[in-house]
KOLVO-578686 format. One record per residue (C-alpha): x, y, z; residue number from 1. Coordinates in pm, whole numbers, plus 32768, in hexadecimal, padded with zeros to 4 digits. Layout:
X:Y:Z:NUM
...
This chain:
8C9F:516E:128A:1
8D0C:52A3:1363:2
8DF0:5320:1430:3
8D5F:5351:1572:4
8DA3:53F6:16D3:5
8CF9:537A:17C2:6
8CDD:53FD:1946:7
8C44:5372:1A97:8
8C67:5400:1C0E:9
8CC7:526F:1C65:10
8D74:515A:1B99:11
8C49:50A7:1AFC:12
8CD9:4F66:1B42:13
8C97:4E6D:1C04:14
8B05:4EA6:1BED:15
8AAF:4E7C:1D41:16
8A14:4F83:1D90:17
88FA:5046:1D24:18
89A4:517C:1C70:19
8AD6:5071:1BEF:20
89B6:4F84:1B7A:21
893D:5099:1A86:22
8A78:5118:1A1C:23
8B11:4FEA:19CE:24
89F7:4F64:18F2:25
8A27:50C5:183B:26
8B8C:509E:1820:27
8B51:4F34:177C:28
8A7C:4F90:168B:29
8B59:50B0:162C:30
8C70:4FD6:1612:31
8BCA:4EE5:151F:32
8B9E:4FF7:141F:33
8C9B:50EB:1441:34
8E1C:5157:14B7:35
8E00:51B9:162C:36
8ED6:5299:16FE:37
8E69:5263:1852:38
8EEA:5360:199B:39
8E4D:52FD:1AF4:40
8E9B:532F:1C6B:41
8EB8:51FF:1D54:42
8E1B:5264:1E75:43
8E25:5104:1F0E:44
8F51:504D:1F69:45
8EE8:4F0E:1F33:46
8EBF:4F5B:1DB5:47
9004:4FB8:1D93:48
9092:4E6A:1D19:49
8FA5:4E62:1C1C:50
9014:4F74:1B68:51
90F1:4EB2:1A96:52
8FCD:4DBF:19ED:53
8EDE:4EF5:19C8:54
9025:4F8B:191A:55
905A:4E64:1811:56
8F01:4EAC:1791:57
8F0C:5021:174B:58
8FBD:50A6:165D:59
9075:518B:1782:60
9035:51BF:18FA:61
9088:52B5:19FE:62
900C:526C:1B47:63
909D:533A:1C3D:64
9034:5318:1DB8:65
8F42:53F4:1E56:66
8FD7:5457:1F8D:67
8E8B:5471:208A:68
8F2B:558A:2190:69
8FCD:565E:2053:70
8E7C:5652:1FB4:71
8D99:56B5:20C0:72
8EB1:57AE:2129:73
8EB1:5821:1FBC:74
8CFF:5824:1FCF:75
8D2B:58FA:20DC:76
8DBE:5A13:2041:77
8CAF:59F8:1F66:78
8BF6:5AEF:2042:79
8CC2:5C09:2032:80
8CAA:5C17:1EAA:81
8B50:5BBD:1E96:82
8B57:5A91:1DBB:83
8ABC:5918:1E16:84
8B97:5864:1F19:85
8B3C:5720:1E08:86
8C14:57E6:1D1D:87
8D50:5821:1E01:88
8D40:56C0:1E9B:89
8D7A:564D:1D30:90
8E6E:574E:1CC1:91
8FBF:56A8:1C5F:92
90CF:574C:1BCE:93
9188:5608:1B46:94
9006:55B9:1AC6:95
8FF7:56FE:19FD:96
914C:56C6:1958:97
9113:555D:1901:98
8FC3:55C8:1854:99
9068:56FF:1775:100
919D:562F:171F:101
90D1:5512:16A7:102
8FD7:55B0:15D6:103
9121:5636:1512:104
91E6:5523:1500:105
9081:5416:14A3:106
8FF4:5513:13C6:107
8E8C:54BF:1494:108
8D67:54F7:13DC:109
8C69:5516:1533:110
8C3E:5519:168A:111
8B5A:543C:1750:112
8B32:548F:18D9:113
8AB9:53C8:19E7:114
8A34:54A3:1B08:115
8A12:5623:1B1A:116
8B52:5674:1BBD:117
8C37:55CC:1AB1:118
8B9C:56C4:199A:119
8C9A:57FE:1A19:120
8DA8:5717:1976:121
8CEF:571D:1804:122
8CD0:58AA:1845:123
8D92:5935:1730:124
8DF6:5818:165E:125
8D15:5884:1552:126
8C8B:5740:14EB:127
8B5C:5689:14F3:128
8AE6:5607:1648:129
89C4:5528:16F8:130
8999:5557:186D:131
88E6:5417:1912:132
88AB:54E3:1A6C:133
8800:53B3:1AF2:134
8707:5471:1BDC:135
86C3:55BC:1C2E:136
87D5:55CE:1D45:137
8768:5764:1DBE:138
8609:56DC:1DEE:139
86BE:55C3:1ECA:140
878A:56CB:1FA4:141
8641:5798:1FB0:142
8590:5666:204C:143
86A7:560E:2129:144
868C:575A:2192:145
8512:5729:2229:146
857A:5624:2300:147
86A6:56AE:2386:148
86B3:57B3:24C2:149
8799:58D6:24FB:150
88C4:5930:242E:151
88A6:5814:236C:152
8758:586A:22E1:153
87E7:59C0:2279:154
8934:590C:21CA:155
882F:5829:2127:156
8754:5925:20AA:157
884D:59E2:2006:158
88ED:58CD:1F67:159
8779:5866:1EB2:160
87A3:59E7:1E4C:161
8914:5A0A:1DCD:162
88DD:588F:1D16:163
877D:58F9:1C61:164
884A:5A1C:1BD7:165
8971:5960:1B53:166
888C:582A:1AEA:167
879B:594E:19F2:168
88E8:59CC:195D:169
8966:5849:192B:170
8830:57F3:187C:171
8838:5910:1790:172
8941:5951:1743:173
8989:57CF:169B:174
88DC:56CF:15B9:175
881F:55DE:1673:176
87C0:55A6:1807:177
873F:5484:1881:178
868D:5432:19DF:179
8659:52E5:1A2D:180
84BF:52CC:1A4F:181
83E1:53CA:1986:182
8374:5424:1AF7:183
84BC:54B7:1B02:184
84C8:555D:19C7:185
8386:560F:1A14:186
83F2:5664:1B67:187
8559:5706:1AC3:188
8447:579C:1999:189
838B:5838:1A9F:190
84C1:58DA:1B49:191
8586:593B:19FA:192
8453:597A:1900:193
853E:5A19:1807:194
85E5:58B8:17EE:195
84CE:5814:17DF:196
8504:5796:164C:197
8646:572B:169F:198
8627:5631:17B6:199
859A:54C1:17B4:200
8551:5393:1869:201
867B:5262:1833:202
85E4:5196:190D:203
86A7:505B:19CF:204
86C1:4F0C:198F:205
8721:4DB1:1A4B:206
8807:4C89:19BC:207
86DD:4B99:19D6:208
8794:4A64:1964:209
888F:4AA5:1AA4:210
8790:4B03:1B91:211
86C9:49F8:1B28:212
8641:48AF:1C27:213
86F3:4763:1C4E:214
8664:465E:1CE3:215
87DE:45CB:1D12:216
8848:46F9:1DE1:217
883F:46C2:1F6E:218
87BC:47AD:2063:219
8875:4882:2160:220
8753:4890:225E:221
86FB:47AC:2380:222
861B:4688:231B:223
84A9:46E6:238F:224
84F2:483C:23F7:225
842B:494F:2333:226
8533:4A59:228D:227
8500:4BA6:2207:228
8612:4C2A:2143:229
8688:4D8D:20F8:230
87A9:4DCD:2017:231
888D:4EE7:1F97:232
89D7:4FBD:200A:233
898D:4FD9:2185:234
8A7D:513D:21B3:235
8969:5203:20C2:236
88AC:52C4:217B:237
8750:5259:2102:238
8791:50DD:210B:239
87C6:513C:227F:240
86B4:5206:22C9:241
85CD:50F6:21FA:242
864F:4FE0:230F:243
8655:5098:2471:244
84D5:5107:2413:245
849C:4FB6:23C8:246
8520:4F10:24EE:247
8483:4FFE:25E5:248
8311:5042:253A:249
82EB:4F04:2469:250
83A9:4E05:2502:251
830D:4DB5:2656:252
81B2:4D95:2624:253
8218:4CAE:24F8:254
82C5:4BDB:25C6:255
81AB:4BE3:26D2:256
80E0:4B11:25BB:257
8201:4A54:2541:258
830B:49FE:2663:259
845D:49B7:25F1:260
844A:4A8C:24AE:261
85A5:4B39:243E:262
85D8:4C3D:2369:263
8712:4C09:22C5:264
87F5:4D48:224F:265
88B0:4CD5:2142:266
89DD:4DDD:20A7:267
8B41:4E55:20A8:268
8BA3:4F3D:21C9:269
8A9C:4F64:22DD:270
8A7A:50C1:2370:271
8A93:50C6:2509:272
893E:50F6:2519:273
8906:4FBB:244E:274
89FD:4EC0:2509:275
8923:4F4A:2647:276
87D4:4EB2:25CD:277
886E:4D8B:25E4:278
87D9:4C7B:26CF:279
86E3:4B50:26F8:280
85FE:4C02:25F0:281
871F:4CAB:2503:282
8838:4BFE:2447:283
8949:4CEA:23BC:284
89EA:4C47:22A8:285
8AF8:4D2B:2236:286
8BAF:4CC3:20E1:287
8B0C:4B9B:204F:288
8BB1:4ADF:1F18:289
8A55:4AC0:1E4F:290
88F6:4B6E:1EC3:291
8831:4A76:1DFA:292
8811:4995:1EF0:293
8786:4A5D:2014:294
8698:4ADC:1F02:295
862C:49AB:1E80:296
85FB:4916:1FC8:297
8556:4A1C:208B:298
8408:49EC:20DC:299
83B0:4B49:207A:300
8499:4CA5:200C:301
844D:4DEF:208B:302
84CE:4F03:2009:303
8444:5004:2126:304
84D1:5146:2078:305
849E:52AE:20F1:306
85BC:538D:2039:307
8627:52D2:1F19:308
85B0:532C:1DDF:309
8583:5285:1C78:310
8573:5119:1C2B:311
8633:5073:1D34:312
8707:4F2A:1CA4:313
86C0:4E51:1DE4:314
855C:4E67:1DA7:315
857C:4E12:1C18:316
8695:4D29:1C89:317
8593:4C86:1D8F:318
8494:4C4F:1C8B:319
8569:4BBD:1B89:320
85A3:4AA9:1C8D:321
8445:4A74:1C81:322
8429:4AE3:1E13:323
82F3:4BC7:1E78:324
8342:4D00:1EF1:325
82C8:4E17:1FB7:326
8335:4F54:1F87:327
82D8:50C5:201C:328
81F2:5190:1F17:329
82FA:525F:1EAD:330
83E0:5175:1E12:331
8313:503B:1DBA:332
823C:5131:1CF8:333
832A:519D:1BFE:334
8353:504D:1B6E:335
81FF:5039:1AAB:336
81B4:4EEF:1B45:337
8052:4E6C:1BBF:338
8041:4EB3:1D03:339
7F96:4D5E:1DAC:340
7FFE:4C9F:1CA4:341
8148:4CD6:1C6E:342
81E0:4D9E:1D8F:343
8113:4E09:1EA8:344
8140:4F87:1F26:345
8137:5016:208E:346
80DC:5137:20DE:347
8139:5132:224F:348
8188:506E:2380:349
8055:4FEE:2389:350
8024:4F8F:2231:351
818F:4EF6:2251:352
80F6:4E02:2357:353
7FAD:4DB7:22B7:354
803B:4D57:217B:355
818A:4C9E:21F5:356
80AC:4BED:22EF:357
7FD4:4B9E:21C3:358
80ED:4AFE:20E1:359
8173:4A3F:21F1:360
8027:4997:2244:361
7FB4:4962:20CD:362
8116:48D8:2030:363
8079:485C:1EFE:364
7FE4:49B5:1EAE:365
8160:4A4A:1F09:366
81E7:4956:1E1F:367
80E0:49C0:1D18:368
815A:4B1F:1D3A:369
82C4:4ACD:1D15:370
82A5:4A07:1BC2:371
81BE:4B53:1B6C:372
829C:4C36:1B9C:373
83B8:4B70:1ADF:374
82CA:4B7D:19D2:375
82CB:4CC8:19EE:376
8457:4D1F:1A16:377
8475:4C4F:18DA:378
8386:4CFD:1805:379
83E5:4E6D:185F:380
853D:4E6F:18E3:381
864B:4DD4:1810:382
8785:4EAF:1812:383
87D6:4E81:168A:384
8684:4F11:1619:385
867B:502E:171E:386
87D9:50A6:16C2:387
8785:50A8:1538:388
8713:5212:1588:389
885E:52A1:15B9:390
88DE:520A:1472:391
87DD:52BE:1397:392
8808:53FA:1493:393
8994:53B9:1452:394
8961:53D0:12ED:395
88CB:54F2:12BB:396
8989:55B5:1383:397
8ADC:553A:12B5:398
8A2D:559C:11A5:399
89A8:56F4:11FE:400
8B19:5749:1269:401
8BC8:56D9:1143:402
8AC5:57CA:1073:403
């Protein structure tokens, strides 16, 4: 067992979200095997009072709160010293002094860091550290940056730039990287060739025996009323896009073939431009207690994606309920699964329509794809195996430090 550090941009806990999802799963498995340290911001209120049960299963906690306008003040300044505006949004004093006085005082043996901008806190500690960046997040800002006008493009741009530099010196300058799909890792590989030994694929998993079917649980839909169902933290920026496209280039002529359809946006905090879709057509949700019902009972899931990158949760989440879904190329791809047989992929509007208009009309063929595609979640995508990577990983780096 070892004493370990370990640092995330956002209190992994509770996993309701896709970032928090992967984080705490890490965190877990950590926990089973080792001493663990943990500092992380709350950036949500709503978290807050959960601090204190996160807290009684680490072996310390500081979770300070993130302070939105002080960050993106702080981000700001960013640009007059050149550095990523990532970096300064995270930069904490009372962080940085928690992190130094507890790798005294715990003796820790190594660092593990969830997300990019949480690795400035491991710089000079001189110990052994694992970066899970998750996804490429430059290549992210480089992409918003193409769909973005004006000064934004230019802000955008430059963060893609200041992050790729910061993310090459992360990656070689410790242990182990991971990305979370080996399209990811090649991407990063073929950005940062020198680092290219030193990074690897830890790909995601899904709690299948919670998001699992129950013939027991009721539905939260209309009786006889066809639902689609998108789910997922409705303020980030991609889950928004992915829904306002879909409402205005998918939605209608679906609903021209099958009147009364609704798609149903299902997460925590809807963005204005969210609560506005809302109508005849759209239910906003907001906060639900459990998503597993609006996933179990949906006639189909999309997962209409444009910006987000990796394996998205919903969709694995989705097809652990044994739902079909339909996802945009980009992010049902990643996943490895059969596409027709076990998630169907859209390439776009128009392939959206054809193939949701399809499923709707053919539910036992739907139905076949869900129970596929739970095949499928439960043969490549259990958390426990997946994770086994950073123990060996762990290992070896303990080892090569202590010769």
């Amino acid at each position: 067992m070892a004493r370990l550090l370990f640092l995330a941009h956002r209190l992994p806990y509770p996993p309701n979200k896709g970032d928090k999802v992967r984080s705490y799963h890490l965190l877990r498995h950590l926990l089973e095997r080792h001493e663990v340290h943990v500092g992380a911001f709350v950036d949500d209120p709503e978290d807050e009072p959960l601090v204190p049960e996160l807290a009684r299963q680490c072996a310390s906690l500081f979770a300070p709160r993130l302070q939105p306008l002080r960050a993106r003040a702080a981000s700001l300044a960013a640009l007059l010293d050149g550095r990523a505006l990532t970096l300064s949004y995270y930069q904490h004093a009372a962080m940085a002094r928690w992190v130094r006085r507890t790798v005294v005082e715990q003796r820790i043996d190594a660092v593990v860091v969830f997300c990019s901008a949480m690795a400035q806190y491991a710089e000079g500690l001189g110990l052994p550290t694992l970066v899970d960046f998750v996804d490429v997040d430059s290549a992210k800002w480089s992409q918003f940056a193409t769909d973005r006008g004006g000064p934004l493009a230019w802000l955008y741009r430059r963060e893609g730039r200041r992050l790729l530099a910061y993310e090459r010196q992360v990656a070689a300058r410790h242990a182990r990287s991971y990305f979370v799909t080996e399209r990811e890792t090649e991407l990063f590989r073929s950005l940062a060739p020198e680092c290219a030994a030193a990074v690897q694929a830890l790909v995601n998993g899904v709690d299948a025996g919670f998001f699992a079917p129950d013939a027991a649980r009721p539905s939260p839909y209309p009786a006889g009323v066809p639902a689609l169902a998108f789910t997922g933290a409705m303020d980030y920026w991609p889950n928004v896009d992915a829904v306002v496209w879909f409402v205005r280039e998918v939605l209608p002529a679906l609903r021209a073939a099958h009147p009364g359809l609704v798609l149903h946006v299902v997460g925590r905090n809807p963005a204005p431009a969210v609560r506005a879709l809302a109508g005849e057509a759209v239910a906003v949700t907001g906060t639900v207690p459990d998503v597993r019902p609006y996933l179990q009972h949906a006639d189909v899931v999309v997962a209409p994606l444009r910006l987000a990158r990796g394996i998205q949760n919903k969709v694995l989440e989705a097809m652990a309920m044994a739902r079909p879904v339909v996802a945009a190329e980009g992010c049902g791809s990643t996943i490895g699964a059969e596409n027709g047989r076990e998630i169907v992929l859209a390439a776009d509007a128009p392939a959206f329509v054809r193939e949701l208009g399809a499923l709707l009309a053919e539910p036992a063929r739907a139905a076949a794809i869900g129970a596929a595609g739970r095949e499928r979640v439960l043969a490549d995508y259990a958390w426990g195996a997946n994770l086994a990577r950073i123990d060996d990983d762990l290992a070896a780096a303990l080892s090569a430090h202590a010769a």
